[in-house]
PASEBA-1860 file (N, C-alpha, C; in nm, 3 decimals):
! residues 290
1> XXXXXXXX> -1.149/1.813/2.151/-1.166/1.799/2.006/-1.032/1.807/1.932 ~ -0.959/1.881/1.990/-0.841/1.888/1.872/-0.704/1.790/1.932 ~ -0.751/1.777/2.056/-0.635/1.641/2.092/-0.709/1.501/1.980 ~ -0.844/1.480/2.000/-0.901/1.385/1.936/-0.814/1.398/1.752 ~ -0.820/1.528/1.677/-0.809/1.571/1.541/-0.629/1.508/1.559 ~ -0.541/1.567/1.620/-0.441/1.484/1.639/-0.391/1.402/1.691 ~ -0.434/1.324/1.770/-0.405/1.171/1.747/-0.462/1.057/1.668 ~ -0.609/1.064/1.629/-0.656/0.994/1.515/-0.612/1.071/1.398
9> XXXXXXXX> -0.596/1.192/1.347/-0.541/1.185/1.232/-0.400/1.138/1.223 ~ -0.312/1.175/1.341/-0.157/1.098/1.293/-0.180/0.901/1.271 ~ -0.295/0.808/1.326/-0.339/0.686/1.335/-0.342/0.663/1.198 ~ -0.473/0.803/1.124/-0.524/0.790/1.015/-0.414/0.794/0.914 ~ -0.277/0.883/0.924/-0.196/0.897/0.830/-0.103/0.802/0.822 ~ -0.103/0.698/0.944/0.027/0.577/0.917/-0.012/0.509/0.856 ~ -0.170/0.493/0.846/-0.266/0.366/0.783/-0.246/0.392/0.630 ~ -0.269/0.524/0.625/-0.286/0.577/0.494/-0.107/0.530/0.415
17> XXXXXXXX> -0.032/0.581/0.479/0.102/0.523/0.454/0.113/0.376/0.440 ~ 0.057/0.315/0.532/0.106/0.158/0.529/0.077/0.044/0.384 ~ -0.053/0.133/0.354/-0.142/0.118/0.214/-0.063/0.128/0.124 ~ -0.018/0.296/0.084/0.026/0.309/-0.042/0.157/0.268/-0.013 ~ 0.267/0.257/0.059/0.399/0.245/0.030/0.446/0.144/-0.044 ~ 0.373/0.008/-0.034/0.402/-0.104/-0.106/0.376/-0.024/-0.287 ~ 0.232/0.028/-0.303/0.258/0.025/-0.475/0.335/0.146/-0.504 ~ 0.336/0.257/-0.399/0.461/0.331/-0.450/0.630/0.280/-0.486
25> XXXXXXXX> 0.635/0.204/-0.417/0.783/0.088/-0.425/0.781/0.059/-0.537 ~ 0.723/-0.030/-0.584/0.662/-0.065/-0.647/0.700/-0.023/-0.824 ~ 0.600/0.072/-0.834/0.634/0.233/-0.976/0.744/0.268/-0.939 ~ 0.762/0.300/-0.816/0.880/0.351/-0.825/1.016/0.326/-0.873 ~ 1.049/0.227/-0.878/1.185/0.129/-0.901/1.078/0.046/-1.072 ~ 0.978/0.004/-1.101/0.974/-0.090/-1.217/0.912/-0.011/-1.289 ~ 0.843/0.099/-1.262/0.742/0.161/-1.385/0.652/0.136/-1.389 ~ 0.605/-0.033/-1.270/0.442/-0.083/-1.268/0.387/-0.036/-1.210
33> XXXXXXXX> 0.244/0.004/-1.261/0.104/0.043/-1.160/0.097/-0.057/-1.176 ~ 0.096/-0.119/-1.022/0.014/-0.246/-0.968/-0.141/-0.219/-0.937 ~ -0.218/-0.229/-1.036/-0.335/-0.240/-0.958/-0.447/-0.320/-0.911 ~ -0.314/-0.414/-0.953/-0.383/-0.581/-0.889/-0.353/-0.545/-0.726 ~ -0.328/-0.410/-0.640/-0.230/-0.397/-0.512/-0.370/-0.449/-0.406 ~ -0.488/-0.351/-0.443/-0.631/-0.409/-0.353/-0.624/-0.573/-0.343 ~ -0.664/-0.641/-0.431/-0.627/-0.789/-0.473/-0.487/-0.886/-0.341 ~ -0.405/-0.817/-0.384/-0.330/-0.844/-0.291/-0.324/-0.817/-0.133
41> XXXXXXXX> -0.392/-0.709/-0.093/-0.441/-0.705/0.052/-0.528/-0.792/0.084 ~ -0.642/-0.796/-0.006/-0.711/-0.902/0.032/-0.689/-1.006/0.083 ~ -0.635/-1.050/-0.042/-0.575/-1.214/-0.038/-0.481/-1.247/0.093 ~ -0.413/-1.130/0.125/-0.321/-1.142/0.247/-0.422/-1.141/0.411 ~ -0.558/-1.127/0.417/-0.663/-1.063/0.505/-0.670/-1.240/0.552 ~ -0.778/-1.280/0.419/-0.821/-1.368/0.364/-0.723/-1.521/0.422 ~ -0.619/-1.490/0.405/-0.501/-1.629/0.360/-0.456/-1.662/0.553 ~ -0.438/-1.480/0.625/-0.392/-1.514/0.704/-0.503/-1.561/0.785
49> XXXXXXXX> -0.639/-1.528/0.760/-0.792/-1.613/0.826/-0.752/-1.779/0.809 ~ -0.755/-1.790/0.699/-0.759/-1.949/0.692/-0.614/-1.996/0.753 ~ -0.552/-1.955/0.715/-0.444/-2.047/0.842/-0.430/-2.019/0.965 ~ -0.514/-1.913/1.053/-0.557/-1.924/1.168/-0.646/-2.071/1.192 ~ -0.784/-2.057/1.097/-0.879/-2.068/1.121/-0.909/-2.245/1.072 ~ -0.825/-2.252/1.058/-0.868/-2.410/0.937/-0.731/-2.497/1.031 ~ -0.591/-2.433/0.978/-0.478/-2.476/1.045/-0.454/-2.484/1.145 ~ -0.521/-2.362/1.231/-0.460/-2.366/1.346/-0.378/-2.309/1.381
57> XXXXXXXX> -0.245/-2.239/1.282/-0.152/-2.163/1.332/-0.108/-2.086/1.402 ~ 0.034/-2.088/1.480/-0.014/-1.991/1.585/0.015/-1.845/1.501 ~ -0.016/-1.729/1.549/-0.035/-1.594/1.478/0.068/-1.526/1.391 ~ 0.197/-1.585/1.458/0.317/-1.472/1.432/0.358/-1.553/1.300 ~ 0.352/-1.726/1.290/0.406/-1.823/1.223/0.265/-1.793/1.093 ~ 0.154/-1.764/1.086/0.092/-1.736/0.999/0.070/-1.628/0.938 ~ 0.149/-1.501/1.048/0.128/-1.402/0.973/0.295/-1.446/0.867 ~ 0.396/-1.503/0.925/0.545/-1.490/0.828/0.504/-1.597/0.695
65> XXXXXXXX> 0.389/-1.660/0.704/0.366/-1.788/0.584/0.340/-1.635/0.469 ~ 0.200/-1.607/0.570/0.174/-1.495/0.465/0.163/-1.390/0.364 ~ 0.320/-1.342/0.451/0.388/-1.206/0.381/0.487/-1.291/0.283 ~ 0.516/-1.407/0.310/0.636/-1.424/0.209/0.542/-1.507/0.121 ~ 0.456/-1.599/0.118/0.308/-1.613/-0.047/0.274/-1.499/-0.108 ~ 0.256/-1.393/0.003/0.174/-1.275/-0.134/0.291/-1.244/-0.204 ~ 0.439/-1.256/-0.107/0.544/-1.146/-0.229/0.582/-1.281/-0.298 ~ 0.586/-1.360/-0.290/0.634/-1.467/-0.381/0.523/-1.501/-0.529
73> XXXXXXXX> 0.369/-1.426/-0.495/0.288/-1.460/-0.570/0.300/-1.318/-0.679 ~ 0.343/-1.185/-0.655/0.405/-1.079/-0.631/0.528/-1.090/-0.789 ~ 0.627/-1.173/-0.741/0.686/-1.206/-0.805/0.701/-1.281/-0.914 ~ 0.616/-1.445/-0.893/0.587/-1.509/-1.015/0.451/-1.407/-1.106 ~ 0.398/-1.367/-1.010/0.291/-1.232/-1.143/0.387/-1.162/-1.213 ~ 0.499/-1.127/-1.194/0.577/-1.059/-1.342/0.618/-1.117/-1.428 ~ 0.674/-1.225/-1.394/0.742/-1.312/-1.461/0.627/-1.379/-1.572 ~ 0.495/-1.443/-1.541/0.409/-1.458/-1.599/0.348/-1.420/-1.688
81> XXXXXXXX> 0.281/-1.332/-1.652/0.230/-1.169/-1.708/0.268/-1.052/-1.722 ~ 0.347/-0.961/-1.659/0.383/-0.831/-1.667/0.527/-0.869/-1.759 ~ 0.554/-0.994/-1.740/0.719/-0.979/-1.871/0.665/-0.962/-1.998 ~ 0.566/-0.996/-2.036/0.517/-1.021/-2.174/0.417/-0.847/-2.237 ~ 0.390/-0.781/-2.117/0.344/-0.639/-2.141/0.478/-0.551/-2.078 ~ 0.577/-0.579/-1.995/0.622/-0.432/-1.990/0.660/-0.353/-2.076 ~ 0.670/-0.239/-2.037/0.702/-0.101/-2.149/0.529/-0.059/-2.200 ~ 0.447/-0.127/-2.229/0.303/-0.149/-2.219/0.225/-0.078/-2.171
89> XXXXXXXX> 0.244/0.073/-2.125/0.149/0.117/-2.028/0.015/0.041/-1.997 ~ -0.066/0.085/-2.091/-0.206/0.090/-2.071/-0.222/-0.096/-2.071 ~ -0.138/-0.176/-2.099/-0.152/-0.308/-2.097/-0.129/-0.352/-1.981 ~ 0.008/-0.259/-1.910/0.012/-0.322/-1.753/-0.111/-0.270/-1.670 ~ -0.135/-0.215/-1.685/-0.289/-0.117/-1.639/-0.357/-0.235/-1.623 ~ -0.420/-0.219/-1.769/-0.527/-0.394/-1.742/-0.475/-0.523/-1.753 ~ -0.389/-0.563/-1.766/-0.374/-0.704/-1.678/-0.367/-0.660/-1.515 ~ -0.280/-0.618/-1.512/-0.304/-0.600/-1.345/-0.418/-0.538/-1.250
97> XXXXXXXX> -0.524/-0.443/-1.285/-0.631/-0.449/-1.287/-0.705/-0.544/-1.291 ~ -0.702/-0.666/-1.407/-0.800/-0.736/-1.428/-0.768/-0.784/-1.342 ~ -0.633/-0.875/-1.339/-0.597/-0.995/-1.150/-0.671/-0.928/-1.047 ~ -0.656/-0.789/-1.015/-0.721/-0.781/-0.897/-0.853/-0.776/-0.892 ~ -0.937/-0.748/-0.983/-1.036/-0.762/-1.004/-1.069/-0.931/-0.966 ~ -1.038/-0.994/-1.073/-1.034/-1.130/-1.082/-1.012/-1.190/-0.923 ~ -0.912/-1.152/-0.838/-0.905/-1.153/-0.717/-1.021/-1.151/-0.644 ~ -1.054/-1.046/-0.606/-1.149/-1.004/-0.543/-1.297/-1.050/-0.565
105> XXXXXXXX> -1.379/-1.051/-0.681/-1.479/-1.096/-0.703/-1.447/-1.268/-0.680 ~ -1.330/-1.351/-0.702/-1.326/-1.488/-0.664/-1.400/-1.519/-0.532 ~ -1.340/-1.421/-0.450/-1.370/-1.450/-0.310/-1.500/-1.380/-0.263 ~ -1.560/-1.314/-0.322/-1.695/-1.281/-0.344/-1.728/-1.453/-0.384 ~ -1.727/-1.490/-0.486/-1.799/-1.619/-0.532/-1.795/-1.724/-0.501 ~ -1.664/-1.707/-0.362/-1.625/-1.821/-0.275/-1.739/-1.840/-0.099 ~ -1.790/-1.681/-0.145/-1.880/-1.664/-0.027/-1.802/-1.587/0.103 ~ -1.674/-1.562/0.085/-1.631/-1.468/0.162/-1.683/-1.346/0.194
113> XXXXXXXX> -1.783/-1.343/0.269/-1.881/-1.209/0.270/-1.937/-1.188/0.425 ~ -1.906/-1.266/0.494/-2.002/-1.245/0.621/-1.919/-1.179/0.704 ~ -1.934/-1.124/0.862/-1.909/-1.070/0.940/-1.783/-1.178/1.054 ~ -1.789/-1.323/0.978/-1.688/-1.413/1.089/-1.539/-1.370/1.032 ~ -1.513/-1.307/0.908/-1.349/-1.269/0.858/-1.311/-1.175/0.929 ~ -1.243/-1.235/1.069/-1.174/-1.090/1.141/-1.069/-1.164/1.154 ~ -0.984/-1.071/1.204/-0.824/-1.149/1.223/-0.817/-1.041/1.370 ~ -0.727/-1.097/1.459/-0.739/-1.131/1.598/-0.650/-0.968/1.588
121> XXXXXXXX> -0.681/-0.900/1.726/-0.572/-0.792/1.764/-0.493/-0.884/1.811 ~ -0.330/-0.771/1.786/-0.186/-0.803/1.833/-0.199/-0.792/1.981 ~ -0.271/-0.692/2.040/-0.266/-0.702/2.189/-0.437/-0.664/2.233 ~ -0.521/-0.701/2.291/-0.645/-0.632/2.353/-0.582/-0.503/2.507 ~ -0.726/-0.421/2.438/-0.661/-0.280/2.561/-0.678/-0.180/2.498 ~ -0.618/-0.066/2.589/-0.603/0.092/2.529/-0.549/0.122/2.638 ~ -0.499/0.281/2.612/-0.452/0.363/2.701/-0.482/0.502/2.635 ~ -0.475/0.585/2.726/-0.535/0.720/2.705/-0.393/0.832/2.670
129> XXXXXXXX> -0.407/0.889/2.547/-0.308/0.992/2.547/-0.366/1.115/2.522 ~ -0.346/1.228/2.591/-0.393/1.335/2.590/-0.517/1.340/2.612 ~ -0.550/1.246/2.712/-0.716/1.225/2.743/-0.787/1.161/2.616 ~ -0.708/1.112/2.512/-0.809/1.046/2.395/-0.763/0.889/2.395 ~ -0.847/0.814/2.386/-0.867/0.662/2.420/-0.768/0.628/2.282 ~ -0.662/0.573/2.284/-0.663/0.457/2.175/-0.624/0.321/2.176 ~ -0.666/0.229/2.132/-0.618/0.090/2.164/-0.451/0.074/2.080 ~ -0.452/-0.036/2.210/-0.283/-0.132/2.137/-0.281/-0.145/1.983
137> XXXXXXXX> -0.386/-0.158/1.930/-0.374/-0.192/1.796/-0.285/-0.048/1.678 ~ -0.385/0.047/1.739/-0.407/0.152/1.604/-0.204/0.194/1.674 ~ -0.154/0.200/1.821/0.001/0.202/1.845/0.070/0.140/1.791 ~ 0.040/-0.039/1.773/0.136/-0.078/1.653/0.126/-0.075/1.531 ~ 0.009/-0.034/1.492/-0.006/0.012/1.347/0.080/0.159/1.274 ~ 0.128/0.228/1.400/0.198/0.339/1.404/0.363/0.273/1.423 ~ 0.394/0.208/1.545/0.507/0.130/1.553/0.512/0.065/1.400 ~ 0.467/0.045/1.316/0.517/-0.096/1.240/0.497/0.022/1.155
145> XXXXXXXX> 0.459/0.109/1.081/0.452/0.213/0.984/0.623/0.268/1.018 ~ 0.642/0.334/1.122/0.769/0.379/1.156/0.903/0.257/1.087 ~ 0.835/0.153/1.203/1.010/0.038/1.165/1.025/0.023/1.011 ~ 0.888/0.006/0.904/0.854/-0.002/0.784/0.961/0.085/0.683 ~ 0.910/0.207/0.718/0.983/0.339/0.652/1.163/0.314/0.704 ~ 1.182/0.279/0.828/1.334/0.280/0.850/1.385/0.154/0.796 ~ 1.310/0.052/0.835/1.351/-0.061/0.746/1.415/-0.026/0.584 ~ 1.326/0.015/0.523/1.334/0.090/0.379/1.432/0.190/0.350
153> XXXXXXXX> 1.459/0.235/0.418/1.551/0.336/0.435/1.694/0.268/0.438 ~ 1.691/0.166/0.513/1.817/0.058/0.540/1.872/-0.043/0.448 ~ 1.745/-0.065/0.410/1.729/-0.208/0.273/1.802/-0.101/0.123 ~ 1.743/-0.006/0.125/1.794/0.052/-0.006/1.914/0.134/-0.033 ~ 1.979/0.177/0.125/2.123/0.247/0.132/2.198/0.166/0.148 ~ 2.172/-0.010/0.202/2.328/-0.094/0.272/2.333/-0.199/0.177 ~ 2.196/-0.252/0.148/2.202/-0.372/0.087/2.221/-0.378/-0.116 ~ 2.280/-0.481/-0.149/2.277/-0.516/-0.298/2.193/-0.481/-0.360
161> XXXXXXXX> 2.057/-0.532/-0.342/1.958/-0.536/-0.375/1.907/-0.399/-0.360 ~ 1.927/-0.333/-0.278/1.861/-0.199/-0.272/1.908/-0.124/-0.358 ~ 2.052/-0.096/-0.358/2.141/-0.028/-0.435/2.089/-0.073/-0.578 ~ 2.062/-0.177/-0.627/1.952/-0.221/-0.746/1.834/-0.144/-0.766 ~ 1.761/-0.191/-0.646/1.696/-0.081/-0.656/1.687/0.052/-0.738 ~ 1.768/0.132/-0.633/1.794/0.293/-0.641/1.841/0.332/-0.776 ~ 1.986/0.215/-0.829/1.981/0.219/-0.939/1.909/0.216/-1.108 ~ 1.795/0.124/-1.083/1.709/0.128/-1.158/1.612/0.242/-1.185
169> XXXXXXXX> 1.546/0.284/-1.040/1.481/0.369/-0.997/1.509/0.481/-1.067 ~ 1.635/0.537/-1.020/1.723/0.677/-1.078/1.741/0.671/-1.248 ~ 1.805/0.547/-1.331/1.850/0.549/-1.460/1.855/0.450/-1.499 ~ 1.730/0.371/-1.557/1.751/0.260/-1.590/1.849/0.224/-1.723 ~ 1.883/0.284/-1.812/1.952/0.272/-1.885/2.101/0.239/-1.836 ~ 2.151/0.313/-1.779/2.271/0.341/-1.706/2.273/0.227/-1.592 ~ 2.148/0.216/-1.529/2.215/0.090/-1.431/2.226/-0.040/-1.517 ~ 2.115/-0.067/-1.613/2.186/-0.189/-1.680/2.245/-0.214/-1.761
177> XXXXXXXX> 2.372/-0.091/-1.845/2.488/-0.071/-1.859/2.549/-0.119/-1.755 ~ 2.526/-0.108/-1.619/2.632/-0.127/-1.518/2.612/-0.291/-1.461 ~ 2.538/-0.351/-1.512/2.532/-0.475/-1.480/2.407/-0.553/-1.396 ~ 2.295/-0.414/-1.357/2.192/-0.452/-1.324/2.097/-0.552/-1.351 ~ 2.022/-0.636/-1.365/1.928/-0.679/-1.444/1.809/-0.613/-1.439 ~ 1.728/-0.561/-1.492/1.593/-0.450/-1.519/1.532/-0.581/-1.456 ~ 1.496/-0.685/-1.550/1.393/-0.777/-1.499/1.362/-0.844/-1.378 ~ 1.472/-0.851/-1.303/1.507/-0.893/-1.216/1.465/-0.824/-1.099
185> XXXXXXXX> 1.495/-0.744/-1.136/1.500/-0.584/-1.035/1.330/-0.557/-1.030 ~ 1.281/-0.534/-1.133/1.137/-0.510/-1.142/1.049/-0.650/-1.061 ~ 1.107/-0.769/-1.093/1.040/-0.892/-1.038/1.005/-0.870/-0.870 ~ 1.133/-0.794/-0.845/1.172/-0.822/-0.689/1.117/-0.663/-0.655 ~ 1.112/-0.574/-0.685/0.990/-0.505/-0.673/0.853/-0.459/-0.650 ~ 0.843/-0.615/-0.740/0.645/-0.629/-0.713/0.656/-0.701/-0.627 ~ 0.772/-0.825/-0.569/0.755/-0.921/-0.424/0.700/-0.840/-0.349 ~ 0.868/-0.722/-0.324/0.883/-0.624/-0.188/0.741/-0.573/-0.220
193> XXXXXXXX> 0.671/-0.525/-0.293/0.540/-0.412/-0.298/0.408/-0.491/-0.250 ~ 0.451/-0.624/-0.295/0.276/-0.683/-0.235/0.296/-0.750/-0.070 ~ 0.445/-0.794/-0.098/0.453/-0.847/0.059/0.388/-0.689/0.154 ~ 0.494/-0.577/0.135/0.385/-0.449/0.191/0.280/-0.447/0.208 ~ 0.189/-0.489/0.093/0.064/-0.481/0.106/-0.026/-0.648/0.210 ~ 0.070/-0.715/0.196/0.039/-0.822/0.320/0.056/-0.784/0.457 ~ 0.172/-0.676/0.525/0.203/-0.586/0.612/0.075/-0.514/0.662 ~ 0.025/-0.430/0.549/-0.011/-0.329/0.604/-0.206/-0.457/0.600
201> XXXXXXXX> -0.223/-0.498/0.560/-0.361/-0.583/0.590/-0.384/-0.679/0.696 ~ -0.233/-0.691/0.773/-0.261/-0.803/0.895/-0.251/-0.655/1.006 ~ -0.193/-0.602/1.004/-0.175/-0.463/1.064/-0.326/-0.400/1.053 ~ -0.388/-0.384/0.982/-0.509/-0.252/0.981/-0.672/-0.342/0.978 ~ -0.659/-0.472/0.908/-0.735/-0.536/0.940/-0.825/-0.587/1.051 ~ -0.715/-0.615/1.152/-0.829/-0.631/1.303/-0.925/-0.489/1.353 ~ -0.875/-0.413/1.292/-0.986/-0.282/1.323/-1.101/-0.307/1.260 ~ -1.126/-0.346/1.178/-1.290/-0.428/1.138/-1.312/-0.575/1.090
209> XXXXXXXX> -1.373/-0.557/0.986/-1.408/-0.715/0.928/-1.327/-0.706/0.770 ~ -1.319/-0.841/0.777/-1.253/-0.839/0.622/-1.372/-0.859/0.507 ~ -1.388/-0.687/0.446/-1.469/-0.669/0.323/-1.404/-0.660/0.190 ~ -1.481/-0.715/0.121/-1.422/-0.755/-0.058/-1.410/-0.597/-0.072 ~ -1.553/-0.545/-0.033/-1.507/-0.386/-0.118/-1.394/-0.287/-0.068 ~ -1.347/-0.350/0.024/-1.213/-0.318/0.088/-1.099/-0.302/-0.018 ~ -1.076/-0.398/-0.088/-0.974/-0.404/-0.189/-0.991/-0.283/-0.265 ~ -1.103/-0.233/-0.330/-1.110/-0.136/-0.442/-1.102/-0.024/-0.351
217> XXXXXXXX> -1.118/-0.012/-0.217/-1.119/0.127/-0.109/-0.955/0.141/-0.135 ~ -0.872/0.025/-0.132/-0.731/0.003/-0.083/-0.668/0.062/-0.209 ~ -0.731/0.011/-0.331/-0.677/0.091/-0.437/-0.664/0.205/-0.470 ~ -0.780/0.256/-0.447/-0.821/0.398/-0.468/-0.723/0.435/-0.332 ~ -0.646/0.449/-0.225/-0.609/0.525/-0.140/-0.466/0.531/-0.214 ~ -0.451/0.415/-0.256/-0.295/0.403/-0.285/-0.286/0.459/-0.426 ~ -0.363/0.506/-0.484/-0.325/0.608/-0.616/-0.343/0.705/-0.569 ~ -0.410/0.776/-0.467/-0.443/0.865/-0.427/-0.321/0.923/-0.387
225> XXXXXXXX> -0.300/0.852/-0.244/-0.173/0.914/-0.172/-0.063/0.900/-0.252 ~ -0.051/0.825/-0.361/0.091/0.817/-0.442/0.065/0.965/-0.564 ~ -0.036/1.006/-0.604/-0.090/1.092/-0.700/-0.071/1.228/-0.593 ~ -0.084/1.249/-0.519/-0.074/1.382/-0.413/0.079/1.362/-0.383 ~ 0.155/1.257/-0.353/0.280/1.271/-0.271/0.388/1.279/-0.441 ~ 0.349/1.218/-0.492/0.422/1.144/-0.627/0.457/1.045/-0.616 ~ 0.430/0.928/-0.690/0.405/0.805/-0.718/0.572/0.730/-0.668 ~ 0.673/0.818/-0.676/0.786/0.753/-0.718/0.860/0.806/-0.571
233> XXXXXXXX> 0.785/0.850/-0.508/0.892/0.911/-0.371/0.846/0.889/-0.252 ~ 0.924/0.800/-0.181/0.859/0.773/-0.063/0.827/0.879/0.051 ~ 0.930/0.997/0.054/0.874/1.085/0.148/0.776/1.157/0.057 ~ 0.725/1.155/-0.055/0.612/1.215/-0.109/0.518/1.127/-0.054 ~ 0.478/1.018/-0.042/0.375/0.897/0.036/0.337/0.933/0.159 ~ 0.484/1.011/0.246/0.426/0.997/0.389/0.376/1.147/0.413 ~ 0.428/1.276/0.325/0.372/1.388/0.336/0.238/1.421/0.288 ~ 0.215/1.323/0.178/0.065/1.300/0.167/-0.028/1.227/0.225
241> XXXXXXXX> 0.010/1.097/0.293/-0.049/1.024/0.371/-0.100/1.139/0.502 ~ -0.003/1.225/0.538/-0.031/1.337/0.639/-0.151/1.389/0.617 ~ -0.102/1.489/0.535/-0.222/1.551/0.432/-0.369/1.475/0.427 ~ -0.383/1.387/0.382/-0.539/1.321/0.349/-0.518/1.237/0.475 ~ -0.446/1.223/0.566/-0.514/1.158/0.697/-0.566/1.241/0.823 ~ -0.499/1.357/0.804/-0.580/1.482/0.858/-0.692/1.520/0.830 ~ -0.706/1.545/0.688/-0.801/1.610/0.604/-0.899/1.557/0.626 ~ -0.908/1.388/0.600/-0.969/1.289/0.637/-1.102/1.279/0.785
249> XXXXXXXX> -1.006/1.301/0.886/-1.072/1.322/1.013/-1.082/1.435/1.014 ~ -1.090/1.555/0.983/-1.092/1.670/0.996/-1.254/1.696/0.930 ~ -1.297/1.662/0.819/-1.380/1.589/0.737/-1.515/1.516/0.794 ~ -1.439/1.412/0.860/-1.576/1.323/0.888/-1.598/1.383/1.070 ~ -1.519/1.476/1.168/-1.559/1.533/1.263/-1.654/1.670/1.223 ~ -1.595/1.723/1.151/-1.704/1.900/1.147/-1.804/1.849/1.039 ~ -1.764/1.752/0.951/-1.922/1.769/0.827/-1.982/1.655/0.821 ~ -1.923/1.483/0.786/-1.990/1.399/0.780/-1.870/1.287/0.728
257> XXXXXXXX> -1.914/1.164/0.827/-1.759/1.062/0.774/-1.775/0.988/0.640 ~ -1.946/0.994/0.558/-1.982/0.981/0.446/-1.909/1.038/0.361 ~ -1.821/1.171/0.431/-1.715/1.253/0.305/-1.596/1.181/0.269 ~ -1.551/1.138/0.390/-1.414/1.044/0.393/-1.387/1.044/0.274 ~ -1.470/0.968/0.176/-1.389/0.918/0.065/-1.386/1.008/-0.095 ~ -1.434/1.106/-0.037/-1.454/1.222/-0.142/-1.307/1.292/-0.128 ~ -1.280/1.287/0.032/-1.139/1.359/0.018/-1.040/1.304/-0.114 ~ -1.046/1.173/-0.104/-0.923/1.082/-0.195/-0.958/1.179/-0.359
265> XXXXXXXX> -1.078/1.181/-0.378/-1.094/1.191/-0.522/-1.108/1.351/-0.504 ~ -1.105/1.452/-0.422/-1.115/1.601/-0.457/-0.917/1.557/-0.502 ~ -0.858/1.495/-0.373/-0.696/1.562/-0.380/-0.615/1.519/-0.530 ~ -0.702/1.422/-0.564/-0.641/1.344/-0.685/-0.703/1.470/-0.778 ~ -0.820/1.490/-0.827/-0.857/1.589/-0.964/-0.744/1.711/-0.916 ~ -0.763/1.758/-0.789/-0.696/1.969/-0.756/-0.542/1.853/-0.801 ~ -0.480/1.807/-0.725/-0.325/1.762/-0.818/-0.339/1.729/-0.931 ~ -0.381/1.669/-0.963/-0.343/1.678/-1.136/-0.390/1.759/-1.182
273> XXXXXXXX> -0.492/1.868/-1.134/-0.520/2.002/-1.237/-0.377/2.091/-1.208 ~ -0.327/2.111/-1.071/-0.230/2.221/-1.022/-0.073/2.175/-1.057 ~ -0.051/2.012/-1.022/0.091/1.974/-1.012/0.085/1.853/-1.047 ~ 0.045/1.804/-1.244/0.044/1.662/-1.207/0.174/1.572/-1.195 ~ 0.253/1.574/-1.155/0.364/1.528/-1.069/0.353/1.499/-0.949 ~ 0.313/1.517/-0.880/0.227/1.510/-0.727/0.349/1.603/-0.658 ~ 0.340/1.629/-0.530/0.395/1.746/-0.455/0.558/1.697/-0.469 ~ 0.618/1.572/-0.424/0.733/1.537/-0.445/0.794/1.488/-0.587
281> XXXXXXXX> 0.704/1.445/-0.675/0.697/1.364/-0.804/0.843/1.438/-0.892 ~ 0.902/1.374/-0.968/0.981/1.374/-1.066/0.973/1.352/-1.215 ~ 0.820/1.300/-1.244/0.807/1.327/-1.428/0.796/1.449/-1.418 ~ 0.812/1.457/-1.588/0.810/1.594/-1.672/0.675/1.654/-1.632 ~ 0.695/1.727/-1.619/0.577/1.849/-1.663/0.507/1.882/-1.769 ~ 0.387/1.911/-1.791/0.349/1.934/-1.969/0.447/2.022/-2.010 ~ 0.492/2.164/-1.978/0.595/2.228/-2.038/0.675/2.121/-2.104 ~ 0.729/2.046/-1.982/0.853/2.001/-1.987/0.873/1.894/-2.151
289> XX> 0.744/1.826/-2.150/0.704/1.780/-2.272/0.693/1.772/-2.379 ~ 0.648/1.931/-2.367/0.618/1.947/-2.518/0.733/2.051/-2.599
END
């Protein structure tokens, strides 16, 4: 039992990571809640089916069409829409809300609903660790969570663009004093954040079928784990992804896996009653506020 509790919960916590890191990126560097982010997994589930399935493609060449449409779609969505609300809170809220909404019910009305939307495992198999079965899949879903985070780690300490990033991220005032472009920076933000979210849906997807109500599950994890870790810090994402991917299986082994999704919404109300900053987070504090 408790080899089972740790190795599906460390499975459960990369997944949980692979989810939110894109819309934590995301806020983090532009200030947007994407919550068109469900919307965008979908569509990435969805997109890489049909160019299997219609095209023909071979896997690796449809999963690279894929990730670079959602962040390119990612991108022209700011430029479109989010240029004309930023600074906007509650306006970026619902436009981007509504897209994903709008998203998701499309393909509801397209008839995307049956049990044939699967997308193929990377390898068929398993192997046993610590006497607990897990397949090739849920290992590279762990492999590609890891390269993900170091990737990120690399992109934002070596490269131009990252250093943009970080800059924005840290002081936006001050970086575009220094020659940054905000808009620019934010554009390429929501790419990097939904292409993520194309990542983590060709990745976690072959473990079941591709469901519409999937998207609004996807949302709700990724405010979740960004609301427990803090929205704006990536090692806040993966110490919470820990957290509720433990909790998670810990949960649906001793009481009932019907709880699963109660965990997301107990950790979200106890943080924002105790620390709404989330455990790593950097806004003010009510003190700090008022």
């Amino acid at each position: 039992m408790i080899s089972s509790i740790l190795v599906y919960g460390l499975v459960n916590s990369v997944i949980l990571a692979l989810i939110a890191i894109g819309f934590s990126l995301t806020f983090g560097i532009s200030g947007v809640a994407n919550f068109a982010y469900g919307g965008f997994y979908l569509l990435s589930g969805y997109l890489t089916w049909i160019l299997l399935k219609y095209l023909g493609l071979p896997f690796i060449v449809a999963v690279f069409i894929t990730i670079g449409a959602v962040g390119l779609l990612g991108f022209l969505i700011y430029w479109v829409i989010l240029l004309r609300v930023r600074g906007i809170v509650l306006s970026e809220v619902i436009a981007t809300f509504a897209l994903g909404v709008g998203m998701l019910e499309f393909f509801r009305w397209k008839g995307f609903v049956t049990y044939e939307f699967t997308l193929p495992y990377f390898k068929k198999g398993m192997l046993l660790i610590a006497d607990v079965p897990v397949d090739y899949q849920r290992l590279f879903i762990i492999a590609i969570g890891l390269a993900l985070v170091l990737f990120l780690y690399i992109f934002t300490h070596h490269t131009r663009i990252g250093w943009s990033f970080r800059g924005i991220a840290q002081n936006e005032r001050t970086a575009i004093s220094l020659g940054i472009e905000s808009d620019w920076t934010a554009a390429l933000s929501l790419a990097f954040g939904s292409a993520m979210a194309a990542v983590a849906a060709i990745s976690i997807l072959p473990l079941g079928i591709i469901s519409i109500n999937m998207g609004y599950d996807v949302l709700l994890i990724a405010v979740a784990v960004g609301i427990v870790g803090g929205l704006e810090s990536v090692p806040g994402i993966l110490v919470a992804s820990l957290i509720l991917g433990y909790a998670q299986i810990i949960t649906s082994m001793y009481i009932s896996a019907e709880w699963m999704m109660v965990v997301y919404l107990a950790a979200i109300v106890l943080v924002l009653t105790i620390k709404p900053s989330g455990l790593f987070g950097k806004f003010k504090e009510l003190e700090e506020r008022v």
